[in-house]
N, C-alpha and C positions, 0 to 999 in steps of 0.2 A: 504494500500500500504506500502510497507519494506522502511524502509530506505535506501538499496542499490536501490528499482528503483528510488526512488526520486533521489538521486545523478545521476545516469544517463540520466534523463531525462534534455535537452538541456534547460538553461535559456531561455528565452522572448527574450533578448538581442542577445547571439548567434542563438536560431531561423529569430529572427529581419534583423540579418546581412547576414544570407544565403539565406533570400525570397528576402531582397531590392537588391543583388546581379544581381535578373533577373528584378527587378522590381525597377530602378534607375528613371524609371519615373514618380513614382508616388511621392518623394518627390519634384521633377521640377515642377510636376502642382500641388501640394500641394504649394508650394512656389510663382506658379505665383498667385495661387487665393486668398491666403494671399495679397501678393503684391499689387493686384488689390484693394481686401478691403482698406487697407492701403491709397491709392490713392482715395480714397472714402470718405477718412475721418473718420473710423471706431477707435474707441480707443478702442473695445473688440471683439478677433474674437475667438469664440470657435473650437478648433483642433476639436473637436467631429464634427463640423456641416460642417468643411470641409471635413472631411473624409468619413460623408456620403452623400456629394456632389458628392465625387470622386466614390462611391461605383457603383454609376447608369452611370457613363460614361467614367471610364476605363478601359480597359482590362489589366487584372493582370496575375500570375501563381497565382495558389491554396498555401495557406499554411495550412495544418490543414483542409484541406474540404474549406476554407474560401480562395475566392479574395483579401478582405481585413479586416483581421484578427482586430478584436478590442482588442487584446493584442497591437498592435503596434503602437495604436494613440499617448498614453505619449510619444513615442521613440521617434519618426516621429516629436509629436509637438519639442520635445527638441534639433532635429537635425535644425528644422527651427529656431529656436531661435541662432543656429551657423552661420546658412546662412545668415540670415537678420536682425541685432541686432535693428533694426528699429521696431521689435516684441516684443523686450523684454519689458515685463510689460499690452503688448497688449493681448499676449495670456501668459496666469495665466501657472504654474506650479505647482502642490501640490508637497510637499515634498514626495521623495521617502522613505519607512517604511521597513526595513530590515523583513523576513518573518520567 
């Protein structure tokens, strides 16, 4: 692949921001089901294991052929880590690696 399609081709991040556009819902029940863990007494909840929680009982749009795309789990975890700082430290973040 050229370098010019690489440059055109839309980051994770701008893809991220144009599918949660139509799909605002899935960080809300991404968030309650955090919250509920939380409530449970959970001190480690993996973004990964909600996400394929959500997988089997939301309905989403497609991004990429995908419901929901596993490029958008780190996004998604770090946007709940804004919403609910009751998370921070519960769900892990690997540092992000310039490509």
């Amino acid at each position: 692949m050229s370098q010019l399609a690489n440059c055109e081709r839309p980051t994770i991040e701008e893809r991220f921001a144009r599918w949660i556009e139509d799909n605002g819902h899935v960080l809300d029940e991404m968030l309650r089901l955090a919250r509920e863990r939380l409530d449970q007494g959970e001190t480690f909840i993996s973004a990964k294991a909600l996400w394929e929680e959500m997988r089997t009982s939301l309905d989403t749009q497609n991004e990429g052929g995908y419901r929901l795309n596993n490029d958008f789990t780190a996004i998604a975890a770090r946007r709940l880590l804004e919403l609910e700082p009751r998370l921070n430290g519960v769900i892990r973040i690997r540092q992000r690696h310039a490509a």
